[in-house]
GUTOR-906249 format. One line per field, with one value per residue: residue number from 1; residue in one letter; x, y, z of N, C-alpha, C, CB in turn; chain. Coordinates in steps of 0.001 Angstrom, whole numbers, plus 500000, padded with zeros to 6 digits. Glycine has a CB too. Example, Ala and Ser with C-alpha at 12.3 -4.5 7.8 and 13.67 -1.06 7.14 Angstrom:
2
nr	[1,2]
rest	[A,S]
n.X	[513190,512850]
n.Y	[494310,497750]
n.Z	[507800,507080]
ca.X	[512300,513670]
ca.Y	[495500,498940]
ca.Z	[507800,507140]
c.X	[513200,512900]
c.Y	[496700,500030]
c.Z	[507800,507870]
cb.X	[511308,514084]
cb.Y	[495527,499402]
cb.Z	[509046,505725]
kette	[A,A]
This chain:
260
nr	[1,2,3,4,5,6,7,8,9,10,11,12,13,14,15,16,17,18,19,20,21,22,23,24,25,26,27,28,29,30,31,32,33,34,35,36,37,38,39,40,41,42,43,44,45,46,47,48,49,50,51,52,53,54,55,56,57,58,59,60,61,62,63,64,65,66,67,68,69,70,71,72,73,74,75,76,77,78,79,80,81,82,83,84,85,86,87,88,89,90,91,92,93,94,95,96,97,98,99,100,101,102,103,104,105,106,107,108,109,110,111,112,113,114,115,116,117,118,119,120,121,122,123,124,125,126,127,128,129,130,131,132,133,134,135,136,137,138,139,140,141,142,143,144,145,146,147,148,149,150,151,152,153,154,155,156,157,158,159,160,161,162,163,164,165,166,167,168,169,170,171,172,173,174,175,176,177,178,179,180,181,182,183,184,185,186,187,188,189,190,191,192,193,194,195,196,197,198,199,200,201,202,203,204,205,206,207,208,209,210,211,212,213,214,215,216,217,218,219,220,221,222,223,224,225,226,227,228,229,230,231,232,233,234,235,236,237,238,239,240,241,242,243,244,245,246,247,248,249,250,251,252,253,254,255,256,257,258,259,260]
rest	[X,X,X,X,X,X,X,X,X,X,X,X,X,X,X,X,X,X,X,X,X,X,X,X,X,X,X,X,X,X,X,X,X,X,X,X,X,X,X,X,X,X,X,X,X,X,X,X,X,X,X,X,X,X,X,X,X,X,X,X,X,X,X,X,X,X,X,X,X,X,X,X,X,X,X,X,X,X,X,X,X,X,X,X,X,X,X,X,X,X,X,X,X,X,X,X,X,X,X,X,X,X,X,X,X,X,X,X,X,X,X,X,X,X,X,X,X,X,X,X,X,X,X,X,X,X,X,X,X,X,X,X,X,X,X,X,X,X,X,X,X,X,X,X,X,X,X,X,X,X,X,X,X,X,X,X,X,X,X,X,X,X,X,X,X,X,X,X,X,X,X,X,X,X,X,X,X,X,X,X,X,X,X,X,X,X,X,X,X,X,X,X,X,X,X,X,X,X,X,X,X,X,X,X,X,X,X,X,X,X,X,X,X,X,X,X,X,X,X,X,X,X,X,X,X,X,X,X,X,X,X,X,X,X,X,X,X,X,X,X,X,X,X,X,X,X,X,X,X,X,X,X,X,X,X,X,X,X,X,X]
n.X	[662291,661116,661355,660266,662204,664124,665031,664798,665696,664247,661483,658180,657875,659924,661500,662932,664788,665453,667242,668073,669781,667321,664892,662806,663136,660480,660450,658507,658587,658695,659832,661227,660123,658586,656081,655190,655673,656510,657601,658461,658650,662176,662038,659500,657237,654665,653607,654741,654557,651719,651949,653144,651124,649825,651039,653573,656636,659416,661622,664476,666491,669129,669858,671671,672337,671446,670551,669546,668935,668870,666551,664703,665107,663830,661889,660871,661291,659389,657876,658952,660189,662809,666111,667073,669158,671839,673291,676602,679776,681194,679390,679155,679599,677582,679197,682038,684073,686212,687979,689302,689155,687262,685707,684885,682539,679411,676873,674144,675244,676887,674187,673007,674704,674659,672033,671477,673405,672075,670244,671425,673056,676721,676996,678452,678011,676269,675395,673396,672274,670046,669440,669427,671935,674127,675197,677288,678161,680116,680086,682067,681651,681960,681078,682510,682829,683847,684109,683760,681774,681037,678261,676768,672882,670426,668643,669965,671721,670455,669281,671490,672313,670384,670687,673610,673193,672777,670582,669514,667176,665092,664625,662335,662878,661495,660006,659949,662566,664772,667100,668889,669072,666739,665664,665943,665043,664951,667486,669158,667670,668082,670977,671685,669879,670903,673559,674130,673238,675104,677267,676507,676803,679184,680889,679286,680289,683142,683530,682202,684793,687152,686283,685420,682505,679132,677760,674740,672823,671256,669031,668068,666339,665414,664958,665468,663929,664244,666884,667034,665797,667776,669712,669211,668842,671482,671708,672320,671648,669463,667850,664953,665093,663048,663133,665305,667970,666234,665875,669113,669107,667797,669060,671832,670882,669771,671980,673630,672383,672461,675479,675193]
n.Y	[044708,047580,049576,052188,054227,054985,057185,058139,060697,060243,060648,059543,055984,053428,050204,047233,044907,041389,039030,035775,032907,030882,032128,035320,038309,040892,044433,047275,050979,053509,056937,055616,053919,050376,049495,047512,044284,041038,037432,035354,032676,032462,033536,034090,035133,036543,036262,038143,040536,040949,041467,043980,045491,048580,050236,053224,052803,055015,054527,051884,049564,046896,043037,040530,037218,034502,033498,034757,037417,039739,038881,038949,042323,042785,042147,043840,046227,047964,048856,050863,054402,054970,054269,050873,050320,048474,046721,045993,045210,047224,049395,052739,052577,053251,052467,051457,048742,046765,044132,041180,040109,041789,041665,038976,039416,038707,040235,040504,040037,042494,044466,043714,044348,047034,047548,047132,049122,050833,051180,050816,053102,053908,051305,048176,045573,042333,040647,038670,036443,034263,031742,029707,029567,030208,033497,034894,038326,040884,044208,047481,050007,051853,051953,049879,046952,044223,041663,038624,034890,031684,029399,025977,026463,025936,024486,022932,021488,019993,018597,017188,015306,013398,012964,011784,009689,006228,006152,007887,010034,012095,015458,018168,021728,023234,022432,021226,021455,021207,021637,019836,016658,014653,011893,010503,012767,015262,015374,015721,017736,019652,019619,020821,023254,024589,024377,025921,028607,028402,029491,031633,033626,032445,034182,037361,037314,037445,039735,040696,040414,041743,044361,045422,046099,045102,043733,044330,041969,041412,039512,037993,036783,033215,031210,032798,033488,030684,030886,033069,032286,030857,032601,035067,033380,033922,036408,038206,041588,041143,041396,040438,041541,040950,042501,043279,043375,044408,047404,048035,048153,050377,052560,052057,053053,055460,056385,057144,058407,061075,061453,062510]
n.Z	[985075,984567,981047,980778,981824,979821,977761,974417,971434,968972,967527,966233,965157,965556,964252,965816,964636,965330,964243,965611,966376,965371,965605,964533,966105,966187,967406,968140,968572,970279,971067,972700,974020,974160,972122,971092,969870,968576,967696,965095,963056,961079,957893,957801,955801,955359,957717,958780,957776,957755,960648,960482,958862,957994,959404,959740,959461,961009,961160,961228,962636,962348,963448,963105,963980,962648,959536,956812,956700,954273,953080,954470,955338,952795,953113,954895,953870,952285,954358,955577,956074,955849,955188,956273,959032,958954,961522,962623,962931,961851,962758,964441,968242,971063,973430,974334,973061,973951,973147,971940,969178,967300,965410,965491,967093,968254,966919,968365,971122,971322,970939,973529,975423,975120,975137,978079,979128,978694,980548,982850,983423,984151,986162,987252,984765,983933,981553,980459,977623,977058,975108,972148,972501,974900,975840,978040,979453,979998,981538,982243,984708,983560,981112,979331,977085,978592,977274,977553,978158,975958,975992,975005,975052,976888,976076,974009,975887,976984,974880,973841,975799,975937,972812,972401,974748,975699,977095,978918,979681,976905,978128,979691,979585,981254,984734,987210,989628,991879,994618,993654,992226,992209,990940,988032,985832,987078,988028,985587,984866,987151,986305,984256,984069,986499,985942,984056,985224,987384,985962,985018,987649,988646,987029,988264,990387,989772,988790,990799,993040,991510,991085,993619,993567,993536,990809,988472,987118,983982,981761,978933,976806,975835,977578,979763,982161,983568,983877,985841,987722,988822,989708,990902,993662,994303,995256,994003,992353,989937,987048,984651,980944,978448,976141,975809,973515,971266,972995,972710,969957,969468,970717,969559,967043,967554,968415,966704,964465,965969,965456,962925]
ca.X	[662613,660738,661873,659976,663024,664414,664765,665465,665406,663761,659933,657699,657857,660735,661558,664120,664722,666698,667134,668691,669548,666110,663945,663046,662105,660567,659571,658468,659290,657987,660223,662329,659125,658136,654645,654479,656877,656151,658009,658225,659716,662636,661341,657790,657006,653393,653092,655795,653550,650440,652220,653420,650393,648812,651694,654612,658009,660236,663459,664646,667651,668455,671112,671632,673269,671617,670519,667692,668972,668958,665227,663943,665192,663867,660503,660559,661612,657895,657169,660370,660096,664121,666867,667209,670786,672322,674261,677217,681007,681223,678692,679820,678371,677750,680072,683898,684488,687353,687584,690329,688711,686346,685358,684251,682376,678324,676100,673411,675823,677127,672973,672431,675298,674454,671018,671780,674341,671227,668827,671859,674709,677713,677632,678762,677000,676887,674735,673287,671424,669987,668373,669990,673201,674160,676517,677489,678895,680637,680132,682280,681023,682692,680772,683392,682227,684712,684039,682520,681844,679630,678069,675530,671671,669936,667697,670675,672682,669110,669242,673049,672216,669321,670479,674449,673602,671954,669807,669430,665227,664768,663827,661947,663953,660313,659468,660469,663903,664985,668241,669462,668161,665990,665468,666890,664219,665463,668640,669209,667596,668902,672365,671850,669613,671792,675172,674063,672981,676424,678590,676526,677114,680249,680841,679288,681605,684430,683303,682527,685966,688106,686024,684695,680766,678330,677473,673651,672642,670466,668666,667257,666265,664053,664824,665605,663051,664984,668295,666534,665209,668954,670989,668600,669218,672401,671748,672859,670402,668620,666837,664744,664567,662714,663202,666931,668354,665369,666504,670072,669385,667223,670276,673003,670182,669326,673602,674125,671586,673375,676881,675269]
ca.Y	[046140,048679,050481,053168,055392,055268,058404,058612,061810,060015,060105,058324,054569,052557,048863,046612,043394,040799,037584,034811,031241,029907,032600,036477,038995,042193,045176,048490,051520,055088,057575,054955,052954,049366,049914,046095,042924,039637,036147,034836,032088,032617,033068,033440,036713,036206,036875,039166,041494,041098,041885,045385,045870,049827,050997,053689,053107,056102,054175,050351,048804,045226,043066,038987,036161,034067,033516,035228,039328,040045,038505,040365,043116,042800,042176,045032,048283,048894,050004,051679,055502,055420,052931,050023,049999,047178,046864,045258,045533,048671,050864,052670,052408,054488,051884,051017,047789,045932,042477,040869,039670,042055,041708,038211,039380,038383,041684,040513,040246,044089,045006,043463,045301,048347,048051,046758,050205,052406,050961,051148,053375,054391,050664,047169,044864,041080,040588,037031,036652,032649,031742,028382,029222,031184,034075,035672,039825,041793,045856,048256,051187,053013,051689,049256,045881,043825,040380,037434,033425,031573,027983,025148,027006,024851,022975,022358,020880,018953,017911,016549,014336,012513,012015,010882,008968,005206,005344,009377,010679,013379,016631,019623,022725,023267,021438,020667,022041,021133,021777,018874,015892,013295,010865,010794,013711,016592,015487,016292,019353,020483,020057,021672,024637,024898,024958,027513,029950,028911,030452,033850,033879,033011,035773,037859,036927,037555,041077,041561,040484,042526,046153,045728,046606,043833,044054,044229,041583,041484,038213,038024,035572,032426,030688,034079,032909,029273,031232,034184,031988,029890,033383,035835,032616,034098,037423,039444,042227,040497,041632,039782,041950,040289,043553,043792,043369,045296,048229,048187,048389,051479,053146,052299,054058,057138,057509,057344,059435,062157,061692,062753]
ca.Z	[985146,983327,980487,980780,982272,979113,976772,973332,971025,967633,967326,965245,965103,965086,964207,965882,964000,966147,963557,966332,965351,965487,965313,964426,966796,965684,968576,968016,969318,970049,972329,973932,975086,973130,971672,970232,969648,968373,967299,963988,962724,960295,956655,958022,955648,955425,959689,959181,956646,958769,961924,959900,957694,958064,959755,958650,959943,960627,961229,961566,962916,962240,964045,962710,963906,961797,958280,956143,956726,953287,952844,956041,954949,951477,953460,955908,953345,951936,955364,956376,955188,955512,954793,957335,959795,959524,962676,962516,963449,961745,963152,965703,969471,972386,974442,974042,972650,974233,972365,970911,968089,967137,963836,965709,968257,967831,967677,969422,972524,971317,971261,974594,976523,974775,975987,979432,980001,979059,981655,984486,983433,985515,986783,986545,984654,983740,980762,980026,976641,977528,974251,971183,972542,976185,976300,979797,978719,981340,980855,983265,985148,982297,979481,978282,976543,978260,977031,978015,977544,975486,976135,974800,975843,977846,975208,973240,976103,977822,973561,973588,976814,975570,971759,972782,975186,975098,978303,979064,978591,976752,979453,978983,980894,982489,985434,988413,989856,993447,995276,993352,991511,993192,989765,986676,985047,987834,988465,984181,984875,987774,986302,982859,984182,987921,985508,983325,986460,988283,985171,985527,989318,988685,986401,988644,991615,989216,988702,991915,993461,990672,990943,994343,993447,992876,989292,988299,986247,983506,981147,978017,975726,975770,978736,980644,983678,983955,984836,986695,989467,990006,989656,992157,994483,994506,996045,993117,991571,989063,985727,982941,980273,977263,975088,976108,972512,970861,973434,972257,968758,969554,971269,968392,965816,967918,968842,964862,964386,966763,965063,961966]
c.X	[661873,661493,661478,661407,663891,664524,665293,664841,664286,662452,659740,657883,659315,660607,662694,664157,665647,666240,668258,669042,668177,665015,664093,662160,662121,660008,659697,658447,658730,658775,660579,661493,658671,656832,653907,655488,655853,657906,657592,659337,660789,662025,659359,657412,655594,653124,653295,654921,652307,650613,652502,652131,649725,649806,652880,655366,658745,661823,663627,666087,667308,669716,670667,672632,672785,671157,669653,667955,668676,667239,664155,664197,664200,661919,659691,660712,660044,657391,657832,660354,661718,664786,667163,668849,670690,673443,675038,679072,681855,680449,678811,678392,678705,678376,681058,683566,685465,687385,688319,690321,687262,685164,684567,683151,680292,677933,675415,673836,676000,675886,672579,673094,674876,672656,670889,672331,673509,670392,669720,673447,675560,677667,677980,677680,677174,675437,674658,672034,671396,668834,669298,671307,673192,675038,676081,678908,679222,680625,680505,681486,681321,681916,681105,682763,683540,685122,683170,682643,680395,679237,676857,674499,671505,669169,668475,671563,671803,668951,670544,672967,671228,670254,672181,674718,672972,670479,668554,667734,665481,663792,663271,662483,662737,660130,660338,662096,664097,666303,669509,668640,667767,665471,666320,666389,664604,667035,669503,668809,668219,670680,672410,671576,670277,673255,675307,674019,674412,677542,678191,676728,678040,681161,681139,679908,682728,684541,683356,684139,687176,687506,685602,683095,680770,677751,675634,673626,671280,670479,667809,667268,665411,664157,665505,664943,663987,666433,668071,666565,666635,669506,670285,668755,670984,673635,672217,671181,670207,667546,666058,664063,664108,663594,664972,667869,668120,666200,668135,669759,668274,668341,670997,672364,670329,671274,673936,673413,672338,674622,676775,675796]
c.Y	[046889,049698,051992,054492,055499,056155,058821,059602,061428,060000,059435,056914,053716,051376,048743,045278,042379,038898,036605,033853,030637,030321,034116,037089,040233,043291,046212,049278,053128,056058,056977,053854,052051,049877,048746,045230,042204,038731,035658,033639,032087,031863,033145,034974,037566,037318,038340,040843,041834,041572,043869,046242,047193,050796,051925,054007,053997,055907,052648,050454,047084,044403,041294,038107,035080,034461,033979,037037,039585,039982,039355,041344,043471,043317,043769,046555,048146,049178,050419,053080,055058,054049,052032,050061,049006,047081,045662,045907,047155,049903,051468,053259,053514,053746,051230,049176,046937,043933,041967,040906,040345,042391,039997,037900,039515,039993,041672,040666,041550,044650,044810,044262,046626,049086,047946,048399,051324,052692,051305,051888,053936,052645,049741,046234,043401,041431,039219,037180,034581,032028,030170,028212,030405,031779,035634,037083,040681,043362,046483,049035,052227,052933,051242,048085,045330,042617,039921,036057,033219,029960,027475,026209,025598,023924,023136,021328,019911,018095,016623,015280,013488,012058,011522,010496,007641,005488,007055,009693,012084,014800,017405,020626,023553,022523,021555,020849,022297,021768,021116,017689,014981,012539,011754,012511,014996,016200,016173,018074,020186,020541,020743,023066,025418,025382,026067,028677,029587,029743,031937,034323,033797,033842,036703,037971,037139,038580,041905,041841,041997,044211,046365,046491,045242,044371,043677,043167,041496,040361,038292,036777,034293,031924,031842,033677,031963,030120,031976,033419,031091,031477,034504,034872,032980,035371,038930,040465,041533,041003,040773,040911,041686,041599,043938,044410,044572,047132,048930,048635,049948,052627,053430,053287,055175,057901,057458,058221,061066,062292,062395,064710]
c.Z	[984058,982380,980213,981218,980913,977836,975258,972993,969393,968481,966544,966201,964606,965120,964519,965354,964846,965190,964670,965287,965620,965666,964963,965493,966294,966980,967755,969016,969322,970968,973102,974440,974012,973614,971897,969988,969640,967624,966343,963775,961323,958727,956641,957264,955643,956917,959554,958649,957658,959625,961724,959237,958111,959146,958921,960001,959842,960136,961683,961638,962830,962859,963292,962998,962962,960216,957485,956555,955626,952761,953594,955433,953623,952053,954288,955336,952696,953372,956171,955712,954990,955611,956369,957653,959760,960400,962723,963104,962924,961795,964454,966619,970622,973451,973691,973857,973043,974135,971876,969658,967411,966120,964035,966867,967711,968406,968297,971095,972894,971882,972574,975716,976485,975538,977443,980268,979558,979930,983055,984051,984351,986499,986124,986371,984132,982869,980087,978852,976385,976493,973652,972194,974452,976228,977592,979402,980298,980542,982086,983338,983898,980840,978819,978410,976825,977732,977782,977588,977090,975710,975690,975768,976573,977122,974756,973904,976460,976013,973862,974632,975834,974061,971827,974126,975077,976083,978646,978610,978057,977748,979160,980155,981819,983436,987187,989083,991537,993715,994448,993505,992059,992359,989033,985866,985956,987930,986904,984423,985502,987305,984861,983535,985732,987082,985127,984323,987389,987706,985198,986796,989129,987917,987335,990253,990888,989344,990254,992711,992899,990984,992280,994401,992126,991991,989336,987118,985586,982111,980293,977463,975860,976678,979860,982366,984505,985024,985721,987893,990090,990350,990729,993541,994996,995022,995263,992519,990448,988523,984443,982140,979133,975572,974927,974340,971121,971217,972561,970758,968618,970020,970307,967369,966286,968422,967506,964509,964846,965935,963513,961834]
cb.X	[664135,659985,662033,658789,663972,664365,665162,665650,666995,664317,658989,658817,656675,661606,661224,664532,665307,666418,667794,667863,670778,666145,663164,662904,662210,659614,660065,657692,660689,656182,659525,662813,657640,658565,654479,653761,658202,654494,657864,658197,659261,663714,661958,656933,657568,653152,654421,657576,652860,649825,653744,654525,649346,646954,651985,654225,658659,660197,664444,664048,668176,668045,671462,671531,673523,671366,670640,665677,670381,670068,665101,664771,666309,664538,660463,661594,663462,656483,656113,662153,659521,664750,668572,666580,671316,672620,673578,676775,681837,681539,677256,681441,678397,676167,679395,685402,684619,687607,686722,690669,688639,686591,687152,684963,683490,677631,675502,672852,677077,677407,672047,672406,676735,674576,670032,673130,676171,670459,667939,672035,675046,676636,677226,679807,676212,677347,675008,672745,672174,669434,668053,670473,674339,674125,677484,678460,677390,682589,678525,683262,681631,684572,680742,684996,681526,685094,685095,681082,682353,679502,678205,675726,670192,669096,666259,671281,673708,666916,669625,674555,671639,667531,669780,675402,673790,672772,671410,670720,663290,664239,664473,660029,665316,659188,659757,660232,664017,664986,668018,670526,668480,664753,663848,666479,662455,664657,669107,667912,666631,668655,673495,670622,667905,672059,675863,672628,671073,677175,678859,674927,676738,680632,679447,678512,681732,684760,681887,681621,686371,688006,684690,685460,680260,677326,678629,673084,673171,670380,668249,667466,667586,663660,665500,664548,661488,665691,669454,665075,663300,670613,671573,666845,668879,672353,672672,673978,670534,668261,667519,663563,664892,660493,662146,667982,667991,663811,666578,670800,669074,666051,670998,673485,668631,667689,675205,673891,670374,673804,677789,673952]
cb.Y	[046374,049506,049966,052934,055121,054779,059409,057819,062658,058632,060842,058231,054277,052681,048207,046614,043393,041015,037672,034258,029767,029077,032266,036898,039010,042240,045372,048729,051203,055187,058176,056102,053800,047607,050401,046366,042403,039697,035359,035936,031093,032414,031337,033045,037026,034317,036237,038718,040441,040185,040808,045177,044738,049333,050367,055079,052511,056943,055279,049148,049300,044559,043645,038809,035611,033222,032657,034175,040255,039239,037106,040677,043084,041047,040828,044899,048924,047916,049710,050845,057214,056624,053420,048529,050364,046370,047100,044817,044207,048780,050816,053718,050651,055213,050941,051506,048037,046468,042260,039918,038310,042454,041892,037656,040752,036867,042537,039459,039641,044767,044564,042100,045384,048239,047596,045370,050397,052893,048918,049313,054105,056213,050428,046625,045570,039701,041517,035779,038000,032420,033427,028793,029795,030760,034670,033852,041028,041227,046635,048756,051677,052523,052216,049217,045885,044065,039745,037778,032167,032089,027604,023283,027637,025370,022673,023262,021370,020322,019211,017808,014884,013390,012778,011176,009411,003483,004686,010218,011054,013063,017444,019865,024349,023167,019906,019312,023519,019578,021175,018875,015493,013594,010467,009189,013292,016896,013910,015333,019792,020055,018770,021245,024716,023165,024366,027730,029739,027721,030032,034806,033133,032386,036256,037947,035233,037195,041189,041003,039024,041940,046820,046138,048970,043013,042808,045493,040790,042778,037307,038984,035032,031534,029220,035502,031841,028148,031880,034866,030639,028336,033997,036187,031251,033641,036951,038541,043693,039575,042388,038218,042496,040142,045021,041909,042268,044825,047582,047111,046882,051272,052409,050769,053938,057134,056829,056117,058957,061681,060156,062122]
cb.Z	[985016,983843,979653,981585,983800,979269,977468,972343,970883,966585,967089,963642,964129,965424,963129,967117,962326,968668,961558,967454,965873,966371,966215,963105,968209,964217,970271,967408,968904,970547,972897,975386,976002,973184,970137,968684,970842,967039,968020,962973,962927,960844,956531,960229,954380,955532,961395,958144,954961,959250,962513,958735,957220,958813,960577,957312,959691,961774,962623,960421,964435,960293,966079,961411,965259,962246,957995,957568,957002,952708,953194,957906,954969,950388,954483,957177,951545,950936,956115,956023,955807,956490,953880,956951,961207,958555,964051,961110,963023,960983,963020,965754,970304,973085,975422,976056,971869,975760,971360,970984,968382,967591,962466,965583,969270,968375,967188,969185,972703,969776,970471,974763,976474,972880,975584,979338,979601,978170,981696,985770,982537,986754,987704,987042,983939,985033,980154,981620,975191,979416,973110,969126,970662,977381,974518,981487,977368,982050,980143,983351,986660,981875,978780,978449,975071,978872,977117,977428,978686,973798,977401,975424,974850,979002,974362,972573,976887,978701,972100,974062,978431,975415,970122,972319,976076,975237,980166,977936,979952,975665,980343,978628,979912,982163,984415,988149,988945,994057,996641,993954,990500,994282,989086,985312,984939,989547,989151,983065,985165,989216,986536,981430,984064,989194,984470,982375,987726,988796,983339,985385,990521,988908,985842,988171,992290,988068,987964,992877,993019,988818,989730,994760,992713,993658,987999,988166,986407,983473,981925,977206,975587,974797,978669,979751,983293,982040,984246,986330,989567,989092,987892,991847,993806,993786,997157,991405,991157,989510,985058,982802,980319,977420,975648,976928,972427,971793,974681,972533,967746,970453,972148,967519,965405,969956,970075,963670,965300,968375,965088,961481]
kette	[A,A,A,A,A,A,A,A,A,A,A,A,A,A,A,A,A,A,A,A,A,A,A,A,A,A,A,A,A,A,A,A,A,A,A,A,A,A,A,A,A,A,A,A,A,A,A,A,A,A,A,A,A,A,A,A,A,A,A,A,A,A,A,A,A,A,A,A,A,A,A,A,A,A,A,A,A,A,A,A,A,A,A,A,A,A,A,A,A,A,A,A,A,A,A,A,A,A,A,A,A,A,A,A,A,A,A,A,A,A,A,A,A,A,A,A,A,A,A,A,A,A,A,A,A,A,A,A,A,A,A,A,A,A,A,A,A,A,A,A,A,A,A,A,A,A,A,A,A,A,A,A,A,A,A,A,A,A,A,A,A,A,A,A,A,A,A,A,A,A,A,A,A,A,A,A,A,A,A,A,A,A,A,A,A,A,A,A,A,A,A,A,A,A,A,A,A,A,A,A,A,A,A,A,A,A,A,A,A,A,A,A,A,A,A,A,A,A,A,A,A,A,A,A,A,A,A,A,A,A,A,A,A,A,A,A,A,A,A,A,A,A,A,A,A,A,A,A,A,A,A,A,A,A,A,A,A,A,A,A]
């Protein structure tokens, strides 16, 4: 899906920082539309410098599940004119929150709904962010964040087979993906990368049942493709947006921005 239909009010150049568990992504940003993104690996400040070097940032947002914000940060203010957002459980969003626990609720999941309900708002949406770890985000027509589950990614669970068990090969979540497994090397795959795409279907069969309207879904994150091709098998609208996260944290800046 293109983001082009997307409209924010900031000019200039923004930065979105998205530190995962296992890597950093940085995109830029001009009027709602990415300019530029790349992949670094956490701690890499060197790239990180080079990838920035001769530009001037107007505005950064930064969102972290894992470890090294403080360093990033440290790295990214000589070419931030203004102070970096750190987005976190107390900045407030342009969508309702409904969470039990929400002081435990990962931001990247917050950034992904948030960008998900600017690309299709007014409906329902299932929001899969399929990267270390996999979490499946439900967002009403209304704009409410109503939860969601989270499970082993797919190279962590295609990991867990191979190193407890004695016999098990190690897989790669590329390759070969039938109906169902015809050797040992698809039948692994097809049930890691088939499980993962049956919990966002069935998600989105949950959603649908309860509101009556089939929810749009939309997939970010590193194996985004892998789930795309089981979960469009499944007749639902289907999105991979790489930038999904990026997006969101462009949103939370430019609606903070507004509240000022």
């Amino acid at each position: 899906m293109s983001v082009d239909r997307i409209s924010f009010d900031s000019g200039g150049l923004f930065l979105a920082a998205d530190i995962g568990n296992s890597s950093v992504k940085l995109s830029l940003w001009s009027c709602g539309r990415m300019v530029d993104s790349s992949r670094f690996s956490s701690g890499d400040a060197d790239s990180i410098r080079a990838f920035l070097h001769g530009r001037r940032i107007d505005g950064a947002a930064m969102s972290s599940v894992g470890e090294g914000a403080a360093a990033l940060a440290d790295t990214l203010r000589p070419y931030v004119a203004t102070g970096i957002m750190m987005v976190d459980n107390s900045v407030a969003l342009p969508i309702k929150v409904s969470y039990r626990t929400p002081a435990t609720l990962g931001v990247d999941r917050v950034c992904a709904a948030v960008g998900a309900a600017a690309l299709e708002p007014g409906k329902w949406l299932v929001v899969v962010d399929a990267g270390t770890a996999v979490t499946v985000d439900v967002v009403s027509c209304s704009g409410e964040y109503a939860g969601g589950d989270i499970a082993p990614g797919i190279g962590m669970q295609l990991d867990a087979l191979h190193r407890h068990t004695s016999r098990l090969p190690q897989v790669e979540p590329e390759g070969e993906l039938p109906s169902w497994g015809v050797d040992t090397e698809t039948a692994i795959r097809c049930g890691v990368v088939r499980g993962v795409g049956a919990l966002v279907a069935d998600t989105a069969r949950s959603v649908e049942r309860m509101s009556g309207e089939r929810p749009v879904v939309f997939i970010t994150g590193g194996d985004a493709s892998l789930v795309e091709h089981v979960v469009a098998g499944q007749e639902f609208e289907c999105h991979v947006v790489p930038e999904l996260v990026g997006l969101g944290l462009n949103a939370i800046y430019n609606y903070n921005l507004k509240q000022k």
